[in-house]
C-alpha positions in Angstrom: -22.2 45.5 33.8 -20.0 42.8 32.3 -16.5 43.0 30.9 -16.1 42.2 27.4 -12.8 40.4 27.3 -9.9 40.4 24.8 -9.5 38.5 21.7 -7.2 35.4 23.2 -3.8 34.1 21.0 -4.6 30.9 22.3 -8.1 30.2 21.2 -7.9 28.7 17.7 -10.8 30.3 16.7 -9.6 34.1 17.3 -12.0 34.8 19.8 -12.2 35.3 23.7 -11.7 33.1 26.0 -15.4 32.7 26.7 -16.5 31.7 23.9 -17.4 28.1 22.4 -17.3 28.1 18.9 -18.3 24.6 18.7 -21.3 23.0 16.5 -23.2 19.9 16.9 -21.6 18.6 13.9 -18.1 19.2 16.1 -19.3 17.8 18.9 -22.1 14.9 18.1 -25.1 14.4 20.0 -23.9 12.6 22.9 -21.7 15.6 24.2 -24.6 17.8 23.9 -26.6 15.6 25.5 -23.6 15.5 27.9 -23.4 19.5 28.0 -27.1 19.7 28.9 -27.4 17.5 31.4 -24.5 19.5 33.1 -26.4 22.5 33.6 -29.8 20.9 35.3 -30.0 20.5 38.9 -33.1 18.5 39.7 -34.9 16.6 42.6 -36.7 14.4 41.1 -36.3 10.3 41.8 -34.4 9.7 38.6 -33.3 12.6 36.9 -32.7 13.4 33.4 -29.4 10.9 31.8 -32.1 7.6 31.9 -34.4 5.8 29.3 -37.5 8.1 31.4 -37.3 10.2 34.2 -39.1 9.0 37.9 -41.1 10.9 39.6 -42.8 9.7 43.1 -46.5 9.8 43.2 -48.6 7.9 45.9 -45.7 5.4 46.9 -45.0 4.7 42.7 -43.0 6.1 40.3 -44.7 7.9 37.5 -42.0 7.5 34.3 -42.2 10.0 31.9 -40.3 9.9 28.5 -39.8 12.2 25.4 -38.5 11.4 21.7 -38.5 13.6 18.6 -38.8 12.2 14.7 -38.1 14.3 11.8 -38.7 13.7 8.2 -34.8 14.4 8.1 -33.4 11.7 10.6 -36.2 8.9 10.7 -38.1 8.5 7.3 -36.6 6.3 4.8 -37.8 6.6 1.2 -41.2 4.2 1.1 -42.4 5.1 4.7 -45.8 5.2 4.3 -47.9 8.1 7.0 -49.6 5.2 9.3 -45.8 3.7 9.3 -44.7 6.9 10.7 -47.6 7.3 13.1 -46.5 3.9 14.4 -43.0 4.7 14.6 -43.0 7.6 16.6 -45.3 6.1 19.2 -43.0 2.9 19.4 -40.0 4.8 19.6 -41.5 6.8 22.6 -43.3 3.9 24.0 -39.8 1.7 24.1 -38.3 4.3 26.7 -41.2 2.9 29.3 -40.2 -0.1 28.4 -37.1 -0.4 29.0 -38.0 1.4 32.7 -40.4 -1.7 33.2 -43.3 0.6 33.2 -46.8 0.1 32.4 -47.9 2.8 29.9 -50.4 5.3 31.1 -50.4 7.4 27.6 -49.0 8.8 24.9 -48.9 12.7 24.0 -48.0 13.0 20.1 -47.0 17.1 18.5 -47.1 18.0 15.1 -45.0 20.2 12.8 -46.6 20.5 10.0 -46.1 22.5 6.5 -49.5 24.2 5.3 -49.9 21.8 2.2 -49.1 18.5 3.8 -52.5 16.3 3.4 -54.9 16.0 5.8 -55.8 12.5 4.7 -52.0 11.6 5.4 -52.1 13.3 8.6 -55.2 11.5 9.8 -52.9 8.4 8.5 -50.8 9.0 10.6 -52.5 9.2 13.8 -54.4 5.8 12.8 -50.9 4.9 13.0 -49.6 6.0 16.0 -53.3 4.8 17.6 -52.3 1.4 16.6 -49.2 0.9 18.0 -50.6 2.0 21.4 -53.4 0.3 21.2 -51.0 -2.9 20.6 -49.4 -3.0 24.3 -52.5 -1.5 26.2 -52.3 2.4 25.9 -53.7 5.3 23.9 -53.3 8.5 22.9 -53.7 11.0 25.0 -53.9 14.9 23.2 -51.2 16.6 21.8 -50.4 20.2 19.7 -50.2 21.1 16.0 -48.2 24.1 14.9 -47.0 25.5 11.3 -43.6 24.1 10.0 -41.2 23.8 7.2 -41.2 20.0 7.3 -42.7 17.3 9.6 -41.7 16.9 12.3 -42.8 15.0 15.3 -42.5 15.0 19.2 -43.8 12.5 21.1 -44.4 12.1 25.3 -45.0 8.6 27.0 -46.1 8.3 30.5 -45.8 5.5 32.6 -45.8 3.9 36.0 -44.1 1.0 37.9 -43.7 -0.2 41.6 -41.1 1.8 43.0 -39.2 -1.6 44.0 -39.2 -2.7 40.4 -37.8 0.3 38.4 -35.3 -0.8 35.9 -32.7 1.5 35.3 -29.6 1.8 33.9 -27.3 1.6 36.8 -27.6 -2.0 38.7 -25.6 -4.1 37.4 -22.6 -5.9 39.3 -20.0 -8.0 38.9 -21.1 -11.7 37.9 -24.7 -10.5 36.4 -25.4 -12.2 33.5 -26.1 -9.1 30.2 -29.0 -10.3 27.7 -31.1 -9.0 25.3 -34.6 -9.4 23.9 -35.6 -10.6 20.2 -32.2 -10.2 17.9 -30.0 -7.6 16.7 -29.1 -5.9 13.5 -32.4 -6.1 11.4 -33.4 -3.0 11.6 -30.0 -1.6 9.9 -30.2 -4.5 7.7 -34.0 -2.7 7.0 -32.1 0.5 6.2 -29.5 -1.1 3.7 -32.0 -3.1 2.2 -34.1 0.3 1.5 -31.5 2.2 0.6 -30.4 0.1 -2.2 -34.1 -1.5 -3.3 -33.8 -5.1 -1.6 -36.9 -6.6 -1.4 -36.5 -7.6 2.5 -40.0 -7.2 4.1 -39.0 -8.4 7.5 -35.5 -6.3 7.6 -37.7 -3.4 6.4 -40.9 -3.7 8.9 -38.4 -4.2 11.5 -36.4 -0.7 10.3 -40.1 1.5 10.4 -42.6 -1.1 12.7 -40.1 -1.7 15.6 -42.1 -3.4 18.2 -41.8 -1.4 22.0 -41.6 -4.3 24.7 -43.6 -3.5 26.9 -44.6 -6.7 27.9 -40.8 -8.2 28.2 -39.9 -4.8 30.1 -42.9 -5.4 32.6 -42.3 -8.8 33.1 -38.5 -8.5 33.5 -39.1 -5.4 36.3 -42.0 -7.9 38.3 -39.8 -10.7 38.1 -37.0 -8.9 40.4 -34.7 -10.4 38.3 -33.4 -7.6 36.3 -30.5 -5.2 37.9 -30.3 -3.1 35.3 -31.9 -2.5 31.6 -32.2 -0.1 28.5 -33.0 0.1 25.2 -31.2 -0.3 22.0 -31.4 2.8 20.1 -28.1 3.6 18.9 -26.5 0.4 18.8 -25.5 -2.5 20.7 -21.9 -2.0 21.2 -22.7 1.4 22.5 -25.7 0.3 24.7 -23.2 -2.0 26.5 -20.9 0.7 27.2 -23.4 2.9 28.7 -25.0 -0.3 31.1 -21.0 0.4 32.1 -20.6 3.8 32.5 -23.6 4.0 34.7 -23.0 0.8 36.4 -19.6 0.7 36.7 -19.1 -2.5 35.7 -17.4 -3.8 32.1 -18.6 -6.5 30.1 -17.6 -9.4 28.0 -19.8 -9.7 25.1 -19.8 -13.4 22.8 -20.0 -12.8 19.5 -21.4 -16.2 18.8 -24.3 -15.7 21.5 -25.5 -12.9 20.3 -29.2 -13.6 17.7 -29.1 -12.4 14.6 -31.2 -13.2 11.6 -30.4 -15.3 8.5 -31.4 -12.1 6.7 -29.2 -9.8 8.2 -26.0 -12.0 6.7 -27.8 -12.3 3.8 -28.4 -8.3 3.2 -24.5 -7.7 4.2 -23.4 -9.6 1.4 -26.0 -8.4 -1.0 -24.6 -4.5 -0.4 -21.4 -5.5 0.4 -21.9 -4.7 4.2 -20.2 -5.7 7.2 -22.7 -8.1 9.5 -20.6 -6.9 12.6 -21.5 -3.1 11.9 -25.0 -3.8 11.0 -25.2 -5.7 14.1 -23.2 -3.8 17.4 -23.2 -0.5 15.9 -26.2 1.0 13.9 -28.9 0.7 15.9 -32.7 0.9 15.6 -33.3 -2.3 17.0 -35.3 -1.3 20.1 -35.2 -4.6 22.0 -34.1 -4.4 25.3 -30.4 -4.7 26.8 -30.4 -5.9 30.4 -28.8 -7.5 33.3 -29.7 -10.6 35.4 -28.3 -12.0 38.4 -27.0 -15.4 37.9 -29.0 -17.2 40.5 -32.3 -16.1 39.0 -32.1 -16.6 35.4 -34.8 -19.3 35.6 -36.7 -17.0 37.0 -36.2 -14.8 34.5 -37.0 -17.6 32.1 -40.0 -17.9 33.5 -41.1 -14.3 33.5 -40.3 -13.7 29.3 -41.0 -17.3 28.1 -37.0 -17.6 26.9 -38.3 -14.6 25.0 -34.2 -13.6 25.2 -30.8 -14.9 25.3 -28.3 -14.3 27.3 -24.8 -13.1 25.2 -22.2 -12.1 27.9 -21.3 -11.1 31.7 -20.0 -8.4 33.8 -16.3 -8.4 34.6 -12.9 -7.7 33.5 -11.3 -4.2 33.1 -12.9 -3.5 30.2 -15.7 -4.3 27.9 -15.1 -6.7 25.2 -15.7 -8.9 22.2 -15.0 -12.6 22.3 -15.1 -13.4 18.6 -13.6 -16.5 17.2 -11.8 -17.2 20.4 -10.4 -13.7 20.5 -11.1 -11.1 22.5 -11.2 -7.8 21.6 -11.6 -4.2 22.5 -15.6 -3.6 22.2 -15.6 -0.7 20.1 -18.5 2.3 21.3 -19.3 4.0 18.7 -23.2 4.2 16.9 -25.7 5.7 15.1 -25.2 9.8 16.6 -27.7 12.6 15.1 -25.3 15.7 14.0 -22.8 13.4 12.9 -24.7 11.0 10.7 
């Protein structure tokens, strides 16, 4: 039988030592993340703390990926159903692709409230049906239960030549860090929304992101690549994970980095900083990755200067070169719990 222990007079919440009174909204999303990933023990090829888990199955690596969208935390005013279909299946399908992973299939479960339309519903599978259908996949089956709102969890499967995983640890000293298409539409898409800008490209960008597939295949075959992800949450705070698990910092150049005409053009309209919108909001879903230096044409080759290259690995930190000064890349971006 257990001991219940005393109340503690240094616990500022009055309670045992035992105890953590914390709330998501204390802690943010990444240190639960963090918190869980503590607690799982696993054998599996890559474990859980990547873009997909690995697991070995006839000499490849079967990926396998999992993403949840809410009406809450993903749907901005004007999101049409077959817009949300195709959301949740890109978000899901852009974790394969940033393992360099051919997708196998897609696994899509409903929460639903009793009175939401069947006609949206349908919708919204059409939806979701298209986007896979748009880099070679389909859906797969999935589950339907009773909710108070929509919400939406989504499974992507995968597979890849063991030798040509991507992952997010790799990357070393010299490497070369690049990304795919450019950065910051998507929360230029969510200002533009948010204060009724007519923006049709900042907004598909915002609820259409595009999973590359293609670029993350290409990237893996190429042998190229030494290490990749997506960006979800931000730039700023995609580089500083490629660090953490690479152990390696990064200079990042301003100047280098592709951005759109539109996304200056949206910042000025709401009064909006271009750099925020850019390194630290997130949504983009390109991919972040790192190439060795003496195969960037190959590279090239592989993704049709389909990206650009905007910094290297090295230093003691990461940083910003902006303007001929460098600077302290800051981490932070989008986090659920803490808006």
């Amino acid at each position: 039988m257990s001991k219940i222990r005393p109340f503690s007079r240094n616990c500022k919440y009055g309670l045992c030592d035992c105890m953590d009174m914390r709330t998501l909204a204390d802690v943010g999303e990444k240190a639960a993340v963090a918190a869980i990933l503590g607690r799982l023990r696993g054998s599996t090829a890559v474990g859980p703390g990547d873009d997909a888990a690995a697991i070995e199955v006839a000499g490849r690596y079967v990926v396998a990926s999992t993403d949840i969208v809410s009406r809450l935390a993903h749907m901005p005013r004007g999101m049409s159903p077959r817009d949300v279909g195709w959301f949740v299946a890109a978000v899901n399908l852009s974790d394969i692709a940033a393992m360099g992973a051919r997708p196998l299939g897609l696994l899509l479960s409903f929460c639903l409230p009793r009175n939401y339309l069947l006609e949206d519903l349908e919708e919204m599978m059409e939806g979701a049906q298209e986007c896979a259908l748009s880099v070679g996949t389909e859906i797969l089956g999935g589950d339907t239960k009773e909710g108070k709102e929509l919400v939406i969890a989504g499974t992507a499967l995968g597979e890849v030549e063991k030798e040509h995983i991507l992952l997010r640890r790799g990357a070393r000293e010299g490497d070369l860090l690049a990304v795919t298409g450019t950065m910051g539409l998507a929360s230029a898409g969510y200002a533009a929304v948010s204060n009724g800008l007519d923006a049709p490209d900042a907004i598909d960008a915002l609820i259409r992101p595009k999973p590359r597939i293609r670029e993350g295949m290409a990237i893996a075959s190429s042998g190229s690549a030494t290490s990749a992800m997506d960006v979800t949450d931000g730039l700023a705070y995609s580089v500083h994970e490629l660090s953490r698990h690479s152990g390696v910092h990064f200079a990042v150049d301003w100047d280098a980095i592709p951005v759109r005409s539109e996304v200056h053009e949206i910042a000025k309209a709401v009064d909006g900083s271009v750099e925020d919108m850019v390194l630290h909001y997130g949504g983009d879903y390109e991919l972040l990755f790192t190439i060795r230096p003496d195969m960037l044409d190959a590279a090239r080759d592989a993704l049709n200067d389909g990206f650009t290259v905007i910094g290297r690995a090295g230093g003691q930190e990461n940083v910003l070169i902006k303007g001929g000064k460098v600077s302290y890349l800051e981490p932070h971006g989008y986090e659920h719990f803490k808006g």
